[in-house]
C-alpha positions in Angstrom: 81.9 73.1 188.6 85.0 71.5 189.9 85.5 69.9 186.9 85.8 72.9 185.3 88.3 74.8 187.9 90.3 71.1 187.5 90.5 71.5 183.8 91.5 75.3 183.8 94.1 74.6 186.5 95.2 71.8 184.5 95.9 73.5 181.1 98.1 76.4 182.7 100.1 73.3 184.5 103.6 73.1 183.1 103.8 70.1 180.0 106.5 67.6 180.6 109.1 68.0 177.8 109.2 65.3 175.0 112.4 64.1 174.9 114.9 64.2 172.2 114.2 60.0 171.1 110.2 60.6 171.2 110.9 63.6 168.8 112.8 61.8 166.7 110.4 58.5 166.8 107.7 61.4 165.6 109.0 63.0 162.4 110.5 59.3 161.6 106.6 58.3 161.5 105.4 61.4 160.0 108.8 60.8 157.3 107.3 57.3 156.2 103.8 58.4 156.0 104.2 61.0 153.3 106.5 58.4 151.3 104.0 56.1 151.5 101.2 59.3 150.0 102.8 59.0 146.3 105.3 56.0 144.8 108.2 56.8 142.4 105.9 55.1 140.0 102.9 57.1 140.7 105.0 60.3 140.4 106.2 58.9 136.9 102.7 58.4 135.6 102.0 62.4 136.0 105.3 63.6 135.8 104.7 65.0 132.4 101.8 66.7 133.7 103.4 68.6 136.3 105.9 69.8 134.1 103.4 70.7 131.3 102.1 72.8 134.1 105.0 74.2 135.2 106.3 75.2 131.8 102.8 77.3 130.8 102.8 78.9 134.4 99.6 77.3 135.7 100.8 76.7 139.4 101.5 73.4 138.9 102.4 73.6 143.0 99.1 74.1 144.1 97.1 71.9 141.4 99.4 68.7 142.1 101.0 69.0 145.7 101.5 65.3 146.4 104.0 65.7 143.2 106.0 68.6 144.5 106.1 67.3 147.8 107.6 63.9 146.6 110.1 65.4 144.0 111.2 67.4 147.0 111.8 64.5 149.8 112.9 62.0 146.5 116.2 62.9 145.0 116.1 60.3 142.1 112.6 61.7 141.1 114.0 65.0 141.6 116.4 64.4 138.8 114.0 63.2 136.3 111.8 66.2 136.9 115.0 68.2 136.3 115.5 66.6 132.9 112.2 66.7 131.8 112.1 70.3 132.6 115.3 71.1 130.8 113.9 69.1 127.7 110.7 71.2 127.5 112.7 74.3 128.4 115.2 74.1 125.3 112.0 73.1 122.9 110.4 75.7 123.4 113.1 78.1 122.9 
């Protein structure tokens, strides 16, 4: 039972604030794991796939979300997907 009144009393204790350099540590580890999730060169392999997806409308966001989260953090990917789009875009008008 004490245990349990030691745990209650415990969780309603105020946390010590993280500073600003443990923060920073953070997203910097949570940055280089989702780089490490998909390569430029994976990204390439599907890239056409994605787009394909894009241009019919069949939420290519939600089907292939390592590629739109990697176009988004890469800005050299980001400008292939651009061109690609823009390609596909002008054929099919």
């Amino acid at each position: 039972m004490k245990k349990i009144i030691k745990r209650i009393q415990n969780a309603f204790k105020p946390r010590e604030q993280l500073t600003d350099e443990v923060v920073l540590k953070f997203l910097k580890v949570l940055d280089n794991a989702r780089a490490e999730e998909m390569s430029c060169g994976d990204l390439f392999m599907q890239l056409d796939e994605f787009v394909e997806r894009e241009v019919n409308s069949k939420d290519a966001e939600k089907l292939m979300p390592l590629i739109h989260e990697h176009l988004d953090l890469c800005s050299e990917c980001s400008d292939e997907y651009e061109a690609l789009l823009a390609v596909l875009e002008n054929t099919r008008e």
